[in-house]
VOPAGU-2260 file (C-alpha; in pm, 1 decimal, decimal comma):
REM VOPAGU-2260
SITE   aa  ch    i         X         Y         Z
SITE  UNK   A    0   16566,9   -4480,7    2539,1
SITE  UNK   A    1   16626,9   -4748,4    2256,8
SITE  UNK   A    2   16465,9   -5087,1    2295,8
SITE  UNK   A    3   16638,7   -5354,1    2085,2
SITE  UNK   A    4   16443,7   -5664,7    2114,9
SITE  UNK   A    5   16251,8   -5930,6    1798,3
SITE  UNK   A    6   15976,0   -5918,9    2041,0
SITE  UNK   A    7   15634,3   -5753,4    1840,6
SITE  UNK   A    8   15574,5   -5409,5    2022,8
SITE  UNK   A    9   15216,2   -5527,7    2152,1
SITE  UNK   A   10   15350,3   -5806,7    2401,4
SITE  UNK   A   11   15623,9   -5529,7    2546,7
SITE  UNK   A   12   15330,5   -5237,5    2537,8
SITE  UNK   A   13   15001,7   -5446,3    2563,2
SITE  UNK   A   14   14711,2   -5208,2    2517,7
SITE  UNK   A   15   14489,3   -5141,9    2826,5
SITE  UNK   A   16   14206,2   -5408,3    2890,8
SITE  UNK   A   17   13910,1   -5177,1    2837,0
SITE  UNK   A   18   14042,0   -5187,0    2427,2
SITE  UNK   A   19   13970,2   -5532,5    2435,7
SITE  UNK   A   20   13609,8   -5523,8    2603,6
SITE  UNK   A   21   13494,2   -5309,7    2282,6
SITE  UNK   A   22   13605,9   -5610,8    2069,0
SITE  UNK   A   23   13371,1   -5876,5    1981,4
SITE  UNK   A   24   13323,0   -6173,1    1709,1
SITE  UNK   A   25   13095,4   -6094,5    1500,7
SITE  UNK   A   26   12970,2   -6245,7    1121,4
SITE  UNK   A   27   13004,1   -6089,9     816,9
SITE  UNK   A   28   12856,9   -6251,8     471,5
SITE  UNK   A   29   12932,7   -6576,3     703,2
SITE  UNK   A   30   13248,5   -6503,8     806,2
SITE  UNK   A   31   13376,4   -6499,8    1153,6
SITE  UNK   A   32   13578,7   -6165,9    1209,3
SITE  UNK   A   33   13699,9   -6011,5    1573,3
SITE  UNK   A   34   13560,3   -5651,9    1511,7
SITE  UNK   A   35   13528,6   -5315,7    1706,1
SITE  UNK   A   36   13305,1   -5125,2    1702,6
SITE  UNK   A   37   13319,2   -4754,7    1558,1
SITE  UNK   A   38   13164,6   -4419,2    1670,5
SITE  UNK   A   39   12975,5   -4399,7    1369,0
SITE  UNK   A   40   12812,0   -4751,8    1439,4
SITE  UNK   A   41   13012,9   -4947,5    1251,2
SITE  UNK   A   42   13217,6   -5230,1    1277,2
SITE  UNK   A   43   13628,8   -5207,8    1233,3
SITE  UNK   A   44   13761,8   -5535,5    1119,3
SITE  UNK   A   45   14072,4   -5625,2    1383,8
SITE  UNK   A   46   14111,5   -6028,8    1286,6
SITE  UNK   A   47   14013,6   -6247,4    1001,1
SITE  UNK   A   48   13905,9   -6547,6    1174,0
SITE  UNK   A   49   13827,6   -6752,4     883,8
SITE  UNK   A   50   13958,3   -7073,1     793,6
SITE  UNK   A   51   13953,4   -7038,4     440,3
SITE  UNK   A   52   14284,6   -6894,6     307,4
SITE  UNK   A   53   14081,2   -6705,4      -5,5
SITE  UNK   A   54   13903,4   -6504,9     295,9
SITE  UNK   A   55   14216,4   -6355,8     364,7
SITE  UNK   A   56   14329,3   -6253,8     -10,0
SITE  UNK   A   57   14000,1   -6020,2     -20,0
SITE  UNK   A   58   14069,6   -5655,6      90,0
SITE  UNK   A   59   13680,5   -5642,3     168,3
SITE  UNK   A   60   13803,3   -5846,0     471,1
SITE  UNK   A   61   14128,1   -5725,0     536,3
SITE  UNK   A   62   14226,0   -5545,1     909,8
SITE  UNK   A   63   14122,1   -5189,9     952,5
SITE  UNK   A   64   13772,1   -5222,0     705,0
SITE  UNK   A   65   13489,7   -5108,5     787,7
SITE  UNK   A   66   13146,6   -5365,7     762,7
SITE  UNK   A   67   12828,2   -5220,6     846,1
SITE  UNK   A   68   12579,0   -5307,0    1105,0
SITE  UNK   A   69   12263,4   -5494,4     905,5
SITE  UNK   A   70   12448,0   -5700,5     767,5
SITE  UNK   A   71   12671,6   -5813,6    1039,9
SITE  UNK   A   72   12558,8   -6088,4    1321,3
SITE  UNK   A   73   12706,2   -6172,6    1635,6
């Protein structure tokens, strides 16, 4: 089957809920990120919730890094 459709393929094939329970805000060198944690204890980035439009040029911050757990605060 072939879907044709501009909608993003997360709103057609949402993940299940229990993804989103791992997820939690947590702060990293005082910024705000939505984060998962990892079997190895650490913390996946998922969203960059700063405001600050530099945060988001840094690849220290970007989606899918890894941040580890003394330094992060929720």
């Amino acid at each position: 089957m072939i879907l044709y459709t501009i909608m993003p393929e997360h709103l057609i094939f949402p993940a299940a809920s229990d993804e989103y329970a791992k997820q939690k805000i947590v702060y990293y060198d005082g910024i705000p990120f939505l984060a998962r944690e990892t079997e190895t204890k650490e913390w996946e980035i998922v969203r960059n919730l700063s405001t600050n439009p530099a945060d988001f040029l840094n690849q220290k911050y970007a989606p899918g890094a890894r941040i580890s757990m003394p330094q992060a605060t929720s």
